[in-house]
N, C-alpha and C positions, 0 to 999 in steps of 0.2 A: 426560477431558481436553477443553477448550474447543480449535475449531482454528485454525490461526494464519499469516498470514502476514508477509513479511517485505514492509517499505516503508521507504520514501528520500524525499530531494529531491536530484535532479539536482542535480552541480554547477553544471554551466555557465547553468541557468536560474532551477533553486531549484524547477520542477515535481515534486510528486508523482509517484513511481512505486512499482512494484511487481514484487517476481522475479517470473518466468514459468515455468513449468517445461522450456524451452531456456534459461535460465541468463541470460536476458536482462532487463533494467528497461522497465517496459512503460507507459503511463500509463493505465491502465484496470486496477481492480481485479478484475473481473469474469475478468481473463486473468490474474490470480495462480496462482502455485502454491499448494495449502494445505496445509499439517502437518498430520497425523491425528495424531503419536504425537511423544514425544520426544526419539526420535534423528533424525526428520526435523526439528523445531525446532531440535536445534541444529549438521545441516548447515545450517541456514538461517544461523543465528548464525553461522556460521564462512564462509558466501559472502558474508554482511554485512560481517563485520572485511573483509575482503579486496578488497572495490569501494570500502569506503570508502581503504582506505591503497591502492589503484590510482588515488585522486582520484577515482573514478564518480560517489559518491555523498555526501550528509551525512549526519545526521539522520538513520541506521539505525537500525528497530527491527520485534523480532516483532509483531505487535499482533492480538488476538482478531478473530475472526469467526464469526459463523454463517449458514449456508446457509436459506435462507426460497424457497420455490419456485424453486427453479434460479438463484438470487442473489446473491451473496456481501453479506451484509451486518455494519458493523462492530460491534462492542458499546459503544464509546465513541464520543459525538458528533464531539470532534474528528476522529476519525479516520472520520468519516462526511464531516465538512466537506472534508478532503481528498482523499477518495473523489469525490467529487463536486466537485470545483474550489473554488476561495476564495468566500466571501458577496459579493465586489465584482470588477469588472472586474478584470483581474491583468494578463494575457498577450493578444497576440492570436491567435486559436483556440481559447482556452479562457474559455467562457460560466460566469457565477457558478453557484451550489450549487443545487438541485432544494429550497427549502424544505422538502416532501413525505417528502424521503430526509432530509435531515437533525434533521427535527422528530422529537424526543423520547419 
């Protein structure tokens, strides 16, 4: 099994986060909790339904990762692009994407 974590956008701003393992949305992937196994993915799943019909969050979902030197990184681009902020200014505090991380 690939391991997985669980990710949102805030409601109130629409920023990228991520559960923590204190049960909190964090906005730094690197502080995720990760699934090793199946029935951790799907308490993931089921603290997802839950933030989301609490209004927390949107755009709940598990989504792959793997560990590369003490790293979390994502397996799908998109979800690299979010890991690392939008390609274009967005928010202020939050600087565009690391090319680097997100290239290919």
């Amino acid at each position: 099994m690939v391991d997985k974590v669980l990710t949102a956008n805030r409601l109130t701003d629409g920023i990228a986060v991520w559960l923590n393992a204190n049960g909190e949305w964090v906005t730094s992937l690197q502080e995720a909790l990760v699934a090793r196994h199946a029935e951790a993915v799907a308490a993931l799943e089921e603290i997802g339904k839950k933030s989301y019909a609490d209004n927390k969050v949107v755009d709940v979902a598990v989504v792959e990762v793997q560990e590369n030197d003490g790293q979390l990184w994502p397996l799908r681009l998109r979800e690299r692009i979010r890991a690392q902020g939008p390609t274009m200014e967005y928010a202020p505090g939050y600087k565009p994407a690391d090319p680097e991380f997100i290239a290919v």
